[in-house]
Every structure is written in structure tokens, then in C-alpha cells.
N, C-alpha and C positions, 0 to 999 in steps of 0.2 A: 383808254390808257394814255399817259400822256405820254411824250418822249423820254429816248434814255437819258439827254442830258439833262433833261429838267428831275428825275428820278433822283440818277447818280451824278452826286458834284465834282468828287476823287477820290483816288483811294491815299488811307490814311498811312502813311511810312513813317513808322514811328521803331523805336525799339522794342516795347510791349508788342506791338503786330506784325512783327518780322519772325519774334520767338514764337508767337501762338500759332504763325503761318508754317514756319517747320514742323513743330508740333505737333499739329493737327490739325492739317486741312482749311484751317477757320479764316479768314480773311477781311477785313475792315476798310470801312468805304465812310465818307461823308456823303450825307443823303440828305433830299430835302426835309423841310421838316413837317410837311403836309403826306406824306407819303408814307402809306401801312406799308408790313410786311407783303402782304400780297403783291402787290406791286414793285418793290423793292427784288423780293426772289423771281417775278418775271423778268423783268430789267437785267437782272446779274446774266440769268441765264439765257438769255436773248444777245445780250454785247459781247462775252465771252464764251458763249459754245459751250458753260458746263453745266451737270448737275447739283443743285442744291439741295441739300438736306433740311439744313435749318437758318433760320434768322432769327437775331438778338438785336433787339435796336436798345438806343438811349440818349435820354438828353442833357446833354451839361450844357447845365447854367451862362450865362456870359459874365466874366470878370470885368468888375472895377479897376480899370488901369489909370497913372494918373504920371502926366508929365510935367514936371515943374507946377505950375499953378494949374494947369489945363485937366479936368479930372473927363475921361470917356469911358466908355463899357463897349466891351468886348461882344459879338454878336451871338445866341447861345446855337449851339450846334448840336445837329443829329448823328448819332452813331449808327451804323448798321455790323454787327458781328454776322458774318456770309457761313457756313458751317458747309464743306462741298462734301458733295456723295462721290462724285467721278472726277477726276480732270485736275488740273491748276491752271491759276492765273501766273504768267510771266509777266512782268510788271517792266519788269530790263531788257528783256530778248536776249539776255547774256545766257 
């Protein structure tokens, strides 16, 4: 297995994954993009001490972004949807 950090990149703080985190348990991470499920839910539940139920992964594309004349693309990124059985992640420590 490889390392956690090489696994988990960060987790995602977005508005969409703050409501789904209330919600229901579910929690979202940037993940590598070589990295199944299985490895993924060992990692979660190795770093932060909880149970995992389920994992949702996905990949979006990387964007065309373009400045003045200069045109680049954006790098495409892995999603991991974390689904917990027991526990939370405090992300704040608030």
C-alpha cells in the first residue's frame, strides 16, 4: 500500500460538501488519480480513526483556462465521495 499522503491529496471544502457532510455523513477528499476504492477507504480509515461504509470516486476533466493571449489547462482531478458508518471528521477542531 502506498502512503496516506500519496493516497489522500485534501480534503475538498466546498459548499456542495459542507451540505452533503451535514447531511449525511458523506465527506469528499481529492485523491490520487492512480488510487482504487480499496485503497482509498484503507487510507481514510487509517488517518482519521473512522469507519467507512462506502466510496464514490470521479474524474473531472481539466479545464481550458486562458489568460490574455497565454491559453493553459487546468490538471484533471479525482474525487473521492467517503460515505462514514461510525465517527466524523473535524476538519476545524472548532
Amino acid at each position: 500500500m502506498k502512503a496516506l499522503h500519496q493516497i489522500i491529496k485534501r480534503p475538498l471544502i466546498t459548499e456542495k460538501s459542507n451540505l452533503q457532510r451535514e447531511a449525511g455523513q458523506t465527506v469528499t477528499f481529492e485523491v490520487a488519480r492512480d488510487a482504487n476504492k480499496i485503497e482509498i477507504k484503507q487510507a481514510i480509515e487509517k488517518a482519521f480513526k473512522v469507519k467507512v461504509k462506502d466510496v464514490r470516486t470521479m474524474v473531472t476533466a481539466g479545464k481550458a483556462k486562458r489568460v490574455g493571449v497565454l491559453v493553459g489547462k487546468r490538471s484533471a482531478v479525482k474525487k473521492a465521495y467517503v460515505t462514514l458508518a461510525e465517527g466524523t471528521i473535524d476538519f476545524f477542531g472548532v
